[in-house]
N, C-alpha and C positions, 0 to 999 in steps of 0.2 A: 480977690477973696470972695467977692459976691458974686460973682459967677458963677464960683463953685457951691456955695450955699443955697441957690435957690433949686438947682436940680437934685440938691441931698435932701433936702427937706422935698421936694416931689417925689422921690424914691421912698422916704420915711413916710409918707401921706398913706402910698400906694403899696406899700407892705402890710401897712397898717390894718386898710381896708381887707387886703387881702385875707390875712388873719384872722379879723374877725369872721368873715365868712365863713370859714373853715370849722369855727366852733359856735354853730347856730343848734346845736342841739344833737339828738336821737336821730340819724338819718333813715333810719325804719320806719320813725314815725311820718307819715306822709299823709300830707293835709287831703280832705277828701272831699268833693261838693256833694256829695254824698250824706255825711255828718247831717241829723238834722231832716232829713228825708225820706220818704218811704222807702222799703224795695222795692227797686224796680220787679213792676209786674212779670212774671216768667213760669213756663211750665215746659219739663224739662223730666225725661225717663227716670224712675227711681235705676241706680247704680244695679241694684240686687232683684227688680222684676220688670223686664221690659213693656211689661205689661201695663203698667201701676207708672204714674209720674206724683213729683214731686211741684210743688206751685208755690209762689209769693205766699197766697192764702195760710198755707202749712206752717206761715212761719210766725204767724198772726195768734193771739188771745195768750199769750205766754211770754217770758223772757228766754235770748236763744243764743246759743251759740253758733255762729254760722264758721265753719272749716272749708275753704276753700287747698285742696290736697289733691296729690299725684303718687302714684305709685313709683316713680322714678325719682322721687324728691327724696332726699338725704335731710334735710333741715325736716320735714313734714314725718321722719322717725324719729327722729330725735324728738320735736313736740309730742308724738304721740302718745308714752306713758301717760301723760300730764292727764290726758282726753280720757283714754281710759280709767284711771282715780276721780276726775270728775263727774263721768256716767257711773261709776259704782257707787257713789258717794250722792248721786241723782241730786246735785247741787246745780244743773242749769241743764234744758235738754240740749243736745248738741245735733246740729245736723251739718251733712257734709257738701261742701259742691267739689266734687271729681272734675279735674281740671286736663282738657287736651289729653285725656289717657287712655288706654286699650282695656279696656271692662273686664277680661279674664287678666291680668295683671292686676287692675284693680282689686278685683274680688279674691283672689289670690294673696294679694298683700295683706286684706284685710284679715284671711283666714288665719293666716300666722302670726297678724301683730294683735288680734281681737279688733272687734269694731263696737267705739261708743258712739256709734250716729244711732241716732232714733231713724233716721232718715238719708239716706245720700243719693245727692241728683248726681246725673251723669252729663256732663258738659264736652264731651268729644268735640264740635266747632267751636268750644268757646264763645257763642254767642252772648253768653247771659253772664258770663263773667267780664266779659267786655262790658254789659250795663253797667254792672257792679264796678268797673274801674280796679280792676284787678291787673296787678303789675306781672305777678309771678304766683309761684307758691313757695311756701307756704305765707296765707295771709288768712285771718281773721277777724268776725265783724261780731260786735254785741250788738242783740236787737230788741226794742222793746215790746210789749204788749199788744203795742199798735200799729206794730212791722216798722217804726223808725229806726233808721240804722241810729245808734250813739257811740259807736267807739271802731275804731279800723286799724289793725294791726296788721305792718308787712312786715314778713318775716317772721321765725322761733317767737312762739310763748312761751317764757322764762319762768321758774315756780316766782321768783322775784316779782315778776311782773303781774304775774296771775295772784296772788297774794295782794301785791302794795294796789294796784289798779284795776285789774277786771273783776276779780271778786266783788270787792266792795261795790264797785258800779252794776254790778249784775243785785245785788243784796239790798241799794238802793231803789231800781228800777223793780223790784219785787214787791217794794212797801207801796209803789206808786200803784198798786193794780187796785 
């Protein structure tokens, strides 16, 4: 009989564990060393004038929405309405980082879907999204006044989410200027 009980209760242990694991939370939510830390320094062409670039500095004296987006992103249309009611609504300025993407697609996409960036860089090697620790797209970053990033979201901004969590923290980070 104890033969057979000591491997059923090692079975039960190791289900156990398993299971818990499984339900650790929001798996979009993804911890950041980043949280907490300036932007990384970077200067990087505006999407819309090859001429004109976009910089860490740009993201500085204000609270900000940073969009890290593709034009071949399916999740990053979906988010988009959301973008464009908050740039009409001029409730946080939003700017974009263009991710691994082809610029006339880009700008193209932008044309049809409207664009609420104040500003969008163009990241063709990904270089600076790789500082940023950027998984994919779509992902977004809240930043404060003093370019610290405070919040990283990968994957869809949900009105839910935009609402119960980034608002408010963007509306707190406001009072702090």
């Amino acid at each position: 009989m104890i033969k057979y009980l000591v491997p059923m209760i090692i079975f039960v242990m190791l289900t156990g564990l398993f299971l818990s694991g499984l339900h650790k939370g929001d798996p979009t939510v993804v911890p950041s060393p980043l949280i907490g830390k300036p932007v990384p320094a970077f200067v990087l062409p505006r999407l819309d004038d090859v001429q004109a670039n976009l910089t860490d500095q740009d993201l500085k004296g204000k609270v900000v929405l940073l969009n890290v987006w593709g034009s071949y992103c399916i999740p990053c249309r979906q988010e988009h309405p959301l973008f464009m009611e908050l740039a009409k609504q001029k409730v946080v300025a939003i700017y974009g980082l263009n991710y691994a993407d082809v610029r006339t697609d880009a700008l193209d996409w932008l044309k049809q879907l409207g664009n609420p960036f104040v500003m969008s860089a163009f990241d063709e090697e990904r270089r600076v999204s790789i500082d940023f620790g950027v998984y994919g797209v779509p992902e977004t970053y809240v930043i404060d006044k003093d370019g610290i990033i405070r919040y990283k979201k990968v994957g869809v901004i949900s009105e839910e989410l935009l609402a119960e969590t980034i608002l408010p923290l963007i509306e707190e980070l406001k009072k702090q200027m």
